[in-house]
N, CA, C and O atoms as a DFTB+ gen file, in Angstrom:
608 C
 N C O
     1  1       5.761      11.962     -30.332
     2  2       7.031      11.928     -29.631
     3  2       7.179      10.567     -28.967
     4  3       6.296      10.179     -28.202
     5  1       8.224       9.840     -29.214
     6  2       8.790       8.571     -28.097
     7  2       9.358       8.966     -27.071
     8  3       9.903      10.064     -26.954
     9  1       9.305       8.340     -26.454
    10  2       9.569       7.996     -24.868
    11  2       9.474       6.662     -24.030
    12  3       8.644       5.754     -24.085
    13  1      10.726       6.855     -23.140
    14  2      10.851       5.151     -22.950
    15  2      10.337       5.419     -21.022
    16  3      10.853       6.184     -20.208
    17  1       9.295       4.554     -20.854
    18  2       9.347       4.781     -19.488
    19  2      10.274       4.489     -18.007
    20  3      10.811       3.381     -18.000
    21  1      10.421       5.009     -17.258
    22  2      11.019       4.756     -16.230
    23  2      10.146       3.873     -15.068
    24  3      10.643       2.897     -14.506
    25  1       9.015       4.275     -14.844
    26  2       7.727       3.803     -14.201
    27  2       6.961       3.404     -14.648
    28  3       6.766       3.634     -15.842
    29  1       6.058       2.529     -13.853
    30  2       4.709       1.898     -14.103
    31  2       3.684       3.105     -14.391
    32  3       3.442       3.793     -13.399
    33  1       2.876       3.569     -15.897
    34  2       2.312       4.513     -15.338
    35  2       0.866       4.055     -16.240
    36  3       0.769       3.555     -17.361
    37  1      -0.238       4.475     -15.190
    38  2      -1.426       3.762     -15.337
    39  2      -1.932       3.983     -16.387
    40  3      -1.881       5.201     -16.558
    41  1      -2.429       3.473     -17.256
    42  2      -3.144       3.729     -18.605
    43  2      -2.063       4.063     -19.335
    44  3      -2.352       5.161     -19.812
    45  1      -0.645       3.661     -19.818
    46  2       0.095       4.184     -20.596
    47  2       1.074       2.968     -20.825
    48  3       1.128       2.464     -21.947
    49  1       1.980       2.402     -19.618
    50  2       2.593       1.365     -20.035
    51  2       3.138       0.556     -18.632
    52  3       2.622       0.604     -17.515
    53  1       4.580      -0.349     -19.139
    54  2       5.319      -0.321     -17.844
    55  2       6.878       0.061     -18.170
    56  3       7.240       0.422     -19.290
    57  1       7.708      -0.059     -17.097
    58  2       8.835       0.040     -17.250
    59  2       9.815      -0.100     -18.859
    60  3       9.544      -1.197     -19.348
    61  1      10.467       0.403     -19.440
    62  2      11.247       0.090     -20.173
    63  2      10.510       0.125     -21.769
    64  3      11.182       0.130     -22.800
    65  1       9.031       0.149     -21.735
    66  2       8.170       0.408     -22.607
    67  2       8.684       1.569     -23.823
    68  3       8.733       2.634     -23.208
    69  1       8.875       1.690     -24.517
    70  2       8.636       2.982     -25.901
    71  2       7.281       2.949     -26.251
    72  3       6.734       2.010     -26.828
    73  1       6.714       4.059     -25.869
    74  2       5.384       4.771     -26.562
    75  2       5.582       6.098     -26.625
    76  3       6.275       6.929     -26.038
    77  1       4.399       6.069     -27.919
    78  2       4.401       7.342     -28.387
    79  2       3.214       8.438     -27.657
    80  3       2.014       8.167     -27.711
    81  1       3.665       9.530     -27.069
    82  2       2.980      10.502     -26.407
    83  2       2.304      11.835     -27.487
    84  3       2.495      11.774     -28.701
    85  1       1.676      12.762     -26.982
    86  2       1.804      13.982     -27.855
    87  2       2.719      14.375     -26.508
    88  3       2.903      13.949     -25.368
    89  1       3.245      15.640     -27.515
    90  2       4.969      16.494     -27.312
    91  2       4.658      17.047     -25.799
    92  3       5.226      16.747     -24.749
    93  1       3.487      18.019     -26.045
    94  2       3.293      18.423     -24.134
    95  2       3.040      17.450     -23.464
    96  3       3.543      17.898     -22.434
    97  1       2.695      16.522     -23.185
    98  2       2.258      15.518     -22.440
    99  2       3.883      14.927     -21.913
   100  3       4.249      14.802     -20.744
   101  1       4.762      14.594     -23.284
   102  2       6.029      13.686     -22.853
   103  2       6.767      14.813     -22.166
   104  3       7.381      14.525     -21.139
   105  1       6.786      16.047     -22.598
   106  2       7.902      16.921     -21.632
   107  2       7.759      17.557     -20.731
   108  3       8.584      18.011     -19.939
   109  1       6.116      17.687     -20.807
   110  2       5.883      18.912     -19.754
   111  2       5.666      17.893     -18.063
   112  3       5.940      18.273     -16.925
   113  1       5.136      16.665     -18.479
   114  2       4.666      15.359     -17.418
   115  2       5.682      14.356     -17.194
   116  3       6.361      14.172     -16.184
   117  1       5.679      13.913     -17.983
   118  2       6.876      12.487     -17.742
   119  2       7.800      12.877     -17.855
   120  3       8.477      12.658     -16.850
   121  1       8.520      13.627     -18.904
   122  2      10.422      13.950     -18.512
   123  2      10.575      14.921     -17.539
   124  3      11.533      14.996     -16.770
   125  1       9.644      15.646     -17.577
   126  2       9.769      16.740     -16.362
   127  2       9.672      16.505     -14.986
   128  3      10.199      17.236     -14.146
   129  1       8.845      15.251     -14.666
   130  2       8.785      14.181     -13.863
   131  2       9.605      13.425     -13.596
   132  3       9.748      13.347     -12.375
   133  1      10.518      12.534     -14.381
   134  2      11.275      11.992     -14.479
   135  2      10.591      10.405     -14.299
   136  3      11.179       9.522     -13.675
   137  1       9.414      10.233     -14.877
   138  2       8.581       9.709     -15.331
   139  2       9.290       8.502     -16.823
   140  3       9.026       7.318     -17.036
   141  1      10.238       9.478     -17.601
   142  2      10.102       9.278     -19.168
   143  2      11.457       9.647     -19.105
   144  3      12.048      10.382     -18.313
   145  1      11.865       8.973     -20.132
   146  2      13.168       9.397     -21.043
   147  2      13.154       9.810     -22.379
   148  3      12.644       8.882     -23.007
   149  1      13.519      10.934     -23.320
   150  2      13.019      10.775     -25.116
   151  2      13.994       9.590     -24.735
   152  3      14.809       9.408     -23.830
   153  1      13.399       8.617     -26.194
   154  2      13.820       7.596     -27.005
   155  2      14.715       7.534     -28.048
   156  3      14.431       7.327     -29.228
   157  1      16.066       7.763     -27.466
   158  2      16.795       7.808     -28.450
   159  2      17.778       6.636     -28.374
   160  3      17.902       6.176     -27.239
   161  1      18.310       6.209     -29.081
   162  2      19.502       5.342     -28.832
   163  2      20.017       4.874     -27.717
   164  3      19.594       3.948     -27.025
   165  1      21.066       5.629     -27.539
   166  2      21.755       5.804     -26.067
   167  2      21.009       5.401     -25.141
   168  3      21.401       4.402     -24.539
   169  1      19.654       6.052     -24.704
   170  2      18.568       6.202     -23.829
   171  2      18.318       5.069     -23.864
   172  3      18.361       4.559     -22.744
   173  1      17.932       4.049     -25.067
   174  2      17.348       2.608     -24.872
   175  2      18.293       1.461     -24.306
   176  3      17.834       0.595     -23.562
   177  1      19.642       1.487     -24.690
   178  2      20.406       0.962     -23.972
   179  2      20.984       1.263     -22.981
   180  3      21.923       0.566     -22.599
   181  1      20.574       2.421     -22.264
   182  2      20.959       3.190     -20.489
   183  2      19.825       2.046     -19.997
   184  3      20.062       0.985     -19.419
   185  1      18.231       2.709     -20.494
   186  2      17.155       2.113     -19.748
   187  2      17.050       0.464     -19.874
   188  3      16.189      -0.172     -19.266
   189  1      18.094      -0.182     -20.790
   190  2      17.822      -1.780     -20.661
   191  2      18.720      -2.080     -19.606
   192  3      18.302      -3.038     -18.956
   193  1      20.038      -1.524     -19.093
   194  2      20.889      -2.053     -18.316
   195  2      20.201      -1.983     -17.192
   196  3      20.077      -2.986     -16.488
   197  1      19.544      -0.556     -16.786
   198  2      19.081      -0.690     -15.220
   199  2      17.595      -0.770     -15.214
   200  3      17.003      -0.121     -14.352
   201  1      16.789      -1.616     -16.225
   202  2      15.648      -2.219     -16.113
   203  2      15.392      -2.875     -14.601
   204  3      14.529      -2.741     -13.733
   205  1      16.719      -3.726     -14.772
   206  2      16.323      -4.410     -13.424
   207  2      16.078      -3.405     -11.780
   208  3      15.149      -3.363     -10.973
   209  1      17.252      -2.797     -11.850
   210  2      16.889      -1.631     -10.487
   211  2      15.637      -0.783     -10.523
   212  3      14.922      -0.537      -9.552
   213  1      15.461      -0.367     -11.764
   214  2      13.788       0.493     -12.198
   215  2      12.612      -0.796     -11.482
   216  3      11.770      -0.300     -10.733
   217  1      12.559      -1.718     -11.594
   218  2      11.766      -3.005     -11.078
   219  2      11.886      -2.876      -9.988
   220  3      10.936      -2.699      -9.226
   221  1      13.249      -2.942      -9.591
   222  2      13.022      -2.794      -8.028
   223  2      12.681      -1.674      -7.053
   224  3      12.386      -1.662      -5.857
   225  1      12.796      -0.931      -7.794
   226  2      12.225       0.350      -6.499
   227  2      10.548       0.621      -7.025
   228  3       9.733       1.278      -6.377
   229  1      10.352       0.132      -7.983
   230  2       8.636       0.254      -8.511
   231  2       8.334      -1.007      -7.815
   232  3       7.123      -1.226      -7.791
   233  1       9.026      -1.869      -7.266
   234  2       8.517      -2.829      -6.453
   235  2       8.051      -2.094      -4.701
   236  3       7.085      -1.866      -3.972
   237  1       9.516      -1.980      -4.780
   238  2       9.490      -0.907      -3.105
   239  2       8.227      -0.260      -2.729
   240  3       7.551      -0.354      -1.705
   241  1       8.031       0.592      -4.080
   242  2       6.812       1.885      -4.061
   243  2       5.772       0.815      -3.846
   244  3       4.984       0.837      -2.901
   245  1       5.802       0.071      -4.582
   246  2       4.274      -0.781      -4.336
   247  2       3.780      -1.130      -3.006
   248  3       2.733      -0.939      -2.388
   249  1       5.141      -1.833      -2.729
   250  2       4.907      -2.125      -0.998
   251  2       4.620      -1.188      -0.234
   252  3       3.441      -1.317       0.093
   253  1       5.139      -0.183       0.293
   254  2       4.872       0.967       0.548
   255  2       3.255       1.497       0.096
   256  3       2.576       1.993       0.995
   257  1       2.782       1.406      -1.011
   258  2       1.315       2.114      -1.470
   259  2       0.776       0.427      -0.576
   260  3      -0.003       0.687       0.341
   261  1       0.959      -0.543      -0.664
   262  2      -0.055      -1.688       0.157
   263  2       0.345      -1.463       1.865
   264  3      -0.318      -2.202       2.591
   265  1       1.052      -0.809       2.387
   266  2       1.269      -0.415       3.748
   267  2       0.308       0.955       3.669
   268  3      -0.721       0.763       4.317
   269  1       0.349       2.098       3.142
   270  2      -0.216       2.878       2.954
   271  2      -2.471       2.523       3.467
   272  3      -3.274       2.845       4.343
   273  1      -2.425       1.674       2.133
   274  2      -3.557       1.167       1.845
   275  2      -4.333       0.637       3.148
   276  3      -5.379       1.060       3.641
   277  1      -3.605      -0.287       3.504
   278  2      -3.638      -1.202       4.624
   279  2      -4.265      -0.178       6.044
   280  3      -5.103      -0.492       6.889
   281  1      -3.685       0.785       5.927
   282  2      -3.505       2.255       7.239
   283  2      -5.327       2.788       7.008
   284  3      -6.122       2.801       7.947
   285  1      -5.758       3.262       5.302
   286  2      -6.742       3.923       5.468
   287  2      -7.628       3.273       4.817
   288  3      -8.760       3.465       5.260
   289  1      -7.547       2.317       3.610
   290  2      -8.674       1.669       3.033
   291  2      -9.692       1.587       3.667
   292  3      -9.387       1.431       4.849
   293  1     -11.551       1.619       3.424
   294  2     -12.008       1.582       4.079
   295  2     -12.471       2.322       5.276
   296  3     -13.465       2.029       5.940
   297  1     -11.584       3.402       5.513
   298  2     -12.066       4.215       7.029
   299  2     -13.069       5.092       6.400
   300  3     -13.619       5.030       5.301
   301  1     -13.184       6.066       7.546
   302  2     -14.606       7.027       7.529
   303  2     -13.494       8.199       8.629
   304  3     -12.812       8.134       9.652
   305  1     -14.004       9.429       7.339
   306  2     -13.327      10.931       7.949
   307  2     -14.367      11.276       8.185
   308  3     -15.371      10.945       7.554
   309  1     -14.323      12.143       9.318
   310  2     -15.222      13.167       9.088
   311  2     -15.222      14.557       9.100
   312  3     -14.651      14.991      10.101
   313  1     -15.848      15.800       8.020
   314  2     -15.556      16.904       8.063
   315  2     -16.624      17.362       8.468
   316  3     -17.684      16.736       8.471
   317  1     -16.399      18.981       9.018
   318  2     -17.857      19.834       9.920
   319  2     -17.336      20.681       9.137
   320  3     -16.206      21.156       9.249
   321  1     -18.436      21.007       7.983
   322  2     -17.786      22.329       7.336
   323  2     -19.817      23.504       8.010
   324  3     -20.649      23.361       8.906
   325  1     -19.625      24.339       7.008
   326  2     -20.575      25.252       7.445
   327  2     -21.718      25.114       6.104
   328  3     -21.370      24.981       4.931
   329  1     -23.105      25.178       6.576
   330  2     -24.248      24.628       5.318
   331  2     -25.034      25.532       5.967
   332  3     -24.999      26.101       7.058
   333  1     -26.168      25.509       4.468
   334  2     -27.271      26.332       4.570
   335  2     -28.212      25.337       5.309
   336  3     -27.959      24.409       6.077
   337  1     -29.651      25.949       4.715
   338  2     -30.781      25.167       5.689
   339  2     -30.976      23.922       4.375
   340  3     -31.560      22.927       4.804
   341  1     -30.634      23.843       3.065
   342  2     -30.974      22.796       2.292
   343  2     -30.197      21.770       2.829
   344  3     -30.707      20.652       2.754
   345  1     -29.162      21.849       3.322
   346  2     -27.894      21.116       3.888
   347  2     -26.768      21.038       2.126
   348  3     -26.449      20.011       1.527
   349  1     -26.421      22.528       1.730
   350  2     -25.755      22.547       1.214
   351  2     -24.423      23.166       1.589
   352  3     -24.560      24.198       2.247
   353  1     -23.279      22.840       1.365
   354  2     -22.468      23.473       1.739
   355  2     -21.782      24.880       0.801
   356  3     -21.726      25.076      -0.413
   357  1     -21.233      25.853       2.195
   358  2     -20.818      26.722       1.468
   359  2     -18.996      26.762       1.290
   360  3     -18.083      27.109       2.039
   361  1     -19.089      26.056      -0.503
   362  2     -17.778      26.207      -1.326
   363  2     -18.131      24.297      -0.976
   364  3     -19.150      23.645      -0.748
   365  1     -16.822      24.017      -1.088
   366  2     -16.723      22.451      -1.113
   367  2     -15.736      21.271      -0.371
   368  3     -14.800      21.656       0.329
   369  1     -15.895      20.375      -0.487
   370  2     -14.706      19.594       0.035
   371  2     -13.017      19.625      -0.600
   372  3     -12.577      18.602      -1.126
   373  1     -12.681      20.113      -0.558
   374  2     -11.201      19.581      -1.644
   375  2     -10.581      18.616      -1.770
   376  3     -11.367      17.804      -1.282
   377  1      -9.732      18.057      -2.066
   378  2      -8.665      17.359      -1.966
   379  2      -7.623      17.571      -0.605
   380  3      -7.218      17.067       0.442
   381  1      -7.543      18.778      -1.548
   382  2      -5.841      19.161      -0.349
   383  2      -6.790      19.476       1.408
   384  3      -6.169      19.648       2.458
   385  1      -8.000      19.479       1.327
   386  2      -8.382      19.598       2.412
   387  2      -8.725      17.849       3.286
   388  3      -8.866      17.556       4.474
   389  1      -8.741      17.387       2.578
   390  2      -8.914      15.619       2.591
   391  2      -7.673      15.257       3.052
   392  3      -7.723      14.443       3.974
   393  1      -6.499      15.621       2.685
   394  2      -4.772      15.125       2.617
   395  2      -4.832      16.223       3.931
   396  3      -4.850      15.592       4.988
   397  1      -4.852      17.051       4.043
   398  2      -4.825      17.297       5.546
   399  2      -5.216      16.511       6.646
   400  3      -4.409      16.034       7.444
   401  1      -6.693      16.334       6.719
   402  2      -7.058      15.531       7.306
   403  2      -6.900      14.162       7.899
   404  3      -7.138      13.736       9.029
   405  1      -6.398      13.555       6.741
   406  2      -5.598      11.968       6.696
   407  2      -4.254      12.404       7.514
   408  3      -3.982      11.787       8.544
   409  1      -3.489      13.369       7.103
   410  2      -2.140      13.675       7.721
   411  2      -2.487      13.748       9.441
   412  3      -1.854      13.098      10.273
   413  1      -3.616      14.675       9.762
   414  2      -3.893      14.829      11.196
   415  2      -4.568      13.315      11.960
   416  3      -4.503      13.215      13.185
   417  1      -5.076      12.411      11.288
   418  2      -5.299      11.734      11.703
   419  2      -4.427      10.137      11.601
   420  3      -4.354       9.247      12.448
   421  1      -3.956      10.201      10.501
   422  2      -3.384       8.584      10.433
   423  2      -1.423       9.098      10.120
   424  3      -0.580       8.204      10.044
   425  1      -1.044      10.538       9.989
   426  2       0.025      10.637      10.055
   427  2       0.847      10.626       8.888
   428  3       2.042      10.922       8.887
   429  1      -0.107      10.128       7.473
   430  2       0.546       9.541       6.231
   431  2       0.610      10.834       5.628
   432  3      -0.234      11.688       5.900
   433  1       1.653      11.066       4.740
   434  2       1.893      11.952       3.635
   435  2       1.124      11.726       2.446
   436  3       1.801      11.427       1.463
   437  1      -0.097      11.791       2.285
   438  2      -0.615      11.347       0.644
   439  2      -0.927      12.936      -0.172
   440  3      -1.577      13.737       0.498
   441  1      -0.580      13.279      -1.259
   442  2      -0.647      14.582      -2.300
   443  2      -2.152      14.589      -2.439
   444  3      -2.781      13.552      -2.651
   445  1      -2.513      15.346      -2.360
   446  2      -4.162      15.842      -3.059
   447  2      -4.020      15.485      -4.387
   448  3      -4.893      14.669      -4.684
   449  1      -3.241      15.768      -5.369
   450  2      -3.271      15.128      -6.671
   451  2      -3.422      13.388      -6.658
   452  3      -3.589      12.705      -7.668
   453  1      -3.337      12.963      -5.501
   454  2      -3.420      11.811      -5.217
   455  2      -4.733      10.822      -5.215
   456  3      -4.993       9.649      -5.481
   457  1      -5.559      12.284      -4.645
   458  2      -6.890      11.779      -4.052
   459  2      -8.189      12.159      -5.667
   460  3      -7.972      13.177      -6.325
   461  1      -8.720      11.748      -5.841
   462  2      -9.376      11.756      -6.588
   463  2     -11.059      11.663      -6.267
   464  3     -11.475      10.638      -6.808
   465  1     -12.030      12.308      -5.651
   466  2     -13.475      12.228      -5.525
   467  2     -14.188      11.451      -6.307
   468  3     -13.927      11.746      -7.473
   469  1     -15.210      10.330      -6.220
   470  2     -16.219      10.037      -7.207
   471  2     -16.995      11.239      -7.628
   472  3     -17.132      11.066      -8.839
   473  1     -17.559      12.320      -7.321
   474  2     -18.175      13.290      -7.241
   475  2     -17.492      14.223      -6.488
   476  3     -16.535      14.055      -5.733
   477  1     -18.322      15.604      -6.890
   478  2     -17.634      17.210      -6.057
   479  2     -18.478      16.710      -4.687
   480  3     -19.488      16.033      -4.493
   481  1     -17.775      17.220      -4.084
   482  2     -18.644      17.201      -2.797
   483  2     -19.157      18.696      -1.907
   484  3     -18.428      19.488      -1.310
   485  1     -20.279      18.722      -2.030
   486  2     -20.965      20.169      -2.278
   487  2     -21.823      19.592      -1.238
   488  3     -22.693      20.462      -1.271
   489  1     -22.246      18.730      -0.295
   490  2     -23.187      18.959       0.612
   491  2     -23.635      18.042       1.314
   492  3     -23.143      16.987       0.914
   493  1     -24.366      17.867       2.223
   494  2     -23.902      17.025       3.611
   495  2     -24.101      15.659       3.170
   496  3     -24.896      15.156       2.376
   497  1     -23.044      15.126       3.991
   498  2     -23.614      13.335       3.438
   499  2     -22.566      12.461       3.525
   500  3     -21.578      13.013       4.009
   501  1     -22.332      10.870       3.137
   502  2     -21.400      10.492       2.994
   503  2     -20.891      10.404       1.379
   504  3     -21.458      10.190       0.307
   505  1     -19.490      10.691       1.813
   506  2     -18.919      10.735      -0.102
   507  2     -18.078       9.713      -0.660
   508  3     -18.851      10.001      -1.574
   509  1     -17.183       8.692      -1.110
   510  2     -16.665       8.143      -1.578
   511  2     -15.473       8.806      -2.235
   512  3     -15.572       9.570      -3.195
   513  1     -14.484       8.502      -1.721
   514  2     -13.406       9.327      -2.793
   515  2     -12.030       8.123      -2.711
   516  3     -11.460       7.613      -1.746
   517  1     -11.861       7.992      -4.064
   518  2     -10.716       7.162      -4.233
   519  2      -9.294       7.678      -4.252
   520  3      -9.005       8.765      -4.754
   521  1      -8.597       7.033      -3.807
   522  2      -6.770       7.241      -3.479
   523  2      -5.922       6.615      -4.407
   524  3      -5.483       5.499      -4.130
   525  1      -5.554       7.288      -5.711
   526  2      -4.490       6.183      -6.025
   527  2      -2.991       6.692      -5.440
   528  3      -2.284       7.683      -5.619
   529  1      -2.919       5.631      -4.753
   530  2      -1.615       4.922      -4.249
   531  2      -0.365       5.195      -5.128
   532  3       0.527       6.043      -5.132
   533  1      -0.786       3.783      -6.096
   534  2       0.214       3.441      -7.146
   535  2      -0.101       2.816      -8.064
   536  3      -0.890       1.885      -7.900
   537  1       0.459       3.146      -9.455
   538  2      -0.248       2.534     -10.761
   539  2      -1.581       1.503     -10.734
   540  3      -2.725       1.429     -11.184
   541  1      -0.267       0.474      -9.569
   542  2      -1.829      -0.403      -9.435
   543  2      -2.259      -0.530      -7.859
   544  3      -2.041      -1.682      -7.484
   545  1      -2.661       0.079      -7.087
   546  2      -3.052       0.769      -5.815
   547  2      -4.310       1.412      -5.311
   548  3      -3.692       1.791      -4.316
   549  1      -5.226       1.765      -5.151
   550  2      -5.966       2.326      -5.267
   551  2      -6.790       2.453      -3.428
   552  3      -7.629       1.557      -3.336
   553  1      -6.754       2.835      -2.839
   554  2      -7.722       2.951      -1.540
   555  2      -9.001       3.062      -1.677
   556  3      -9.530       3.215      -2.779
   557  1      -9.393       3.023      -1.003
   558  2     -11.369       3.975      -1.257
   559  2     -11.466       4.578       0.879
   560  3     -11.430       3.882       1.894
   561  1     -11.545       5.564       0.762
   562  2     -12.269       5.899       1.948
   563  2     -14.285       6.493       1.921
   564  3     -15.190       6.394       1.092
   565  1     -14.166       7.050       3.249
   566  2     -15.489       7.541       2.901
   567  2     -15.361       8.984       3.742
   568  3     -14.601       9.042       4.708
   569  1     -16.064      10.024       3.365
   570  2     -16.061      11.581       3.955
   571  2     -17.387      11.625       4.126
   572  3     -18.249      11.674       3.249
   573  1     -17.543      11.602       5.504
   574  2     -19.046      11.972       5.875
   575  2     -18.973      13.257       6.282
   576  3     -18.355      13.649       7.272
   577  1     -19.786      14.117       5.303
   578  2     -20.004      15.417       5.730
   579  2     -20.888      16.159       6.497
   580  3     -21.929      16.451       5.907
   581  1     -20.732      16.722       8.141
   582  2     -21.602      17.060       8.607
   583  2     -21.809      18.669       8.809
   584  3     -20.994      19.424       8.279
   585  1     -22.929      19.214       9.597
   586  2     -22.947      20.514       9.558
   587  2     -22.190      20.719      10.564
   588  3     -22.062      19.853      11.429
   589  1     -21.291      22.404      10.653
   590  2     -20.709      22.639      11.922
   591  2     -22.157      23.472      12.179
   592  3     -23.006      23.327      13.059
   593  1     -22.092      24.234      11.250
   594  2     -23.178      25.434      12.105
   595  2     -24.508      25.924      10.736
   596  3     -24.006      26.474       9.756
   597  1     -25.561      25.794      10.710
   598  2     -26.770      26.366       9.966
   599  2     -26.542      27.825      10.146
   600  3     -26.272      28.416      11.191
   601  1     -26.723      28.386       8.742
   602  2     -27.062      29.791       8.325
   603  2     -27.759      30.763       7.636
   604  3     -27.683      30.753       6.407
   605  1     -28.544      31.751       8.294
   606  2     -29.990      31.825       7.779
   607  2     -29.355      32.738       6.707
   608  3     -30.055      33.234       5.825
């Protein structure tokens, strides 16, 4: 299936691009998103006229993901969840539990689909988990995980 992009999207293309997707991928993600346009005619000469405005608000977003960046790159969260005596935890860190956290502390709106872990995080320690921002964006924080309470 073709598809002409609207956005910068990472590992795929940039703006105004035609590539070819498989069929769930282009409708169920990018047009459904509004990510993608099919590639038809019409569509290629809609998406060449307002190339230029598509640039500019994928500019905007950028700025915005380097204000973003700027706020948490680099910091240190910390969670008190509940562990055994190995210092494992019981269940795990999440995402959407991470995007809470950032929200209570620095105020920013970032999606858990956002946040991405180097690893699950299953038990006490410090963790690494990367943020993409924006196509080309990326944060790194760190989640130091401590015990709230030991359980025999």
């Amino acid at each position: 299936m073709k598809v002409i992009l609207l956005e910068n999207v990472k590992r795929l293309g940039a703006i105004g691009e035609i590539i070819d997707v498989k069929r769930g991928y282009g409708r169920n993600f990018l047009i459904a998103n509004k990510k993608a346009l099919y590639a038809s005619k019409e569509n290629i000469l809609e998406v060449e006229k307002i190339k230029n405005d598509l640039s500019k608000k994928d500019n905007e977003k950028k700025k915005y993901a380097n204000q973003i960046l700027e706020q948490v790159n680099g910091k240190e969260y910390l969670v008190k969840k509940l562990s055994t005596e190995n210092n494992e935890l019981y269940g795990s860190v999440k995402p959407t539990e991470i995007s809470k956290l950032i929200q209570e502390k620095n105020k920013l709106d970032i999606k858990p689909s956002m946040i991405q872990p180097i690893k699950e995080i299953k038990s006490l320690g410090k963790f690494k988990v990367k943020i993409s921002l924006h196509s080309e964006v990326d944060a790194e924080i760190t989640i130091n995980v401590k015990s709230e309470d030991t359980i025999q």
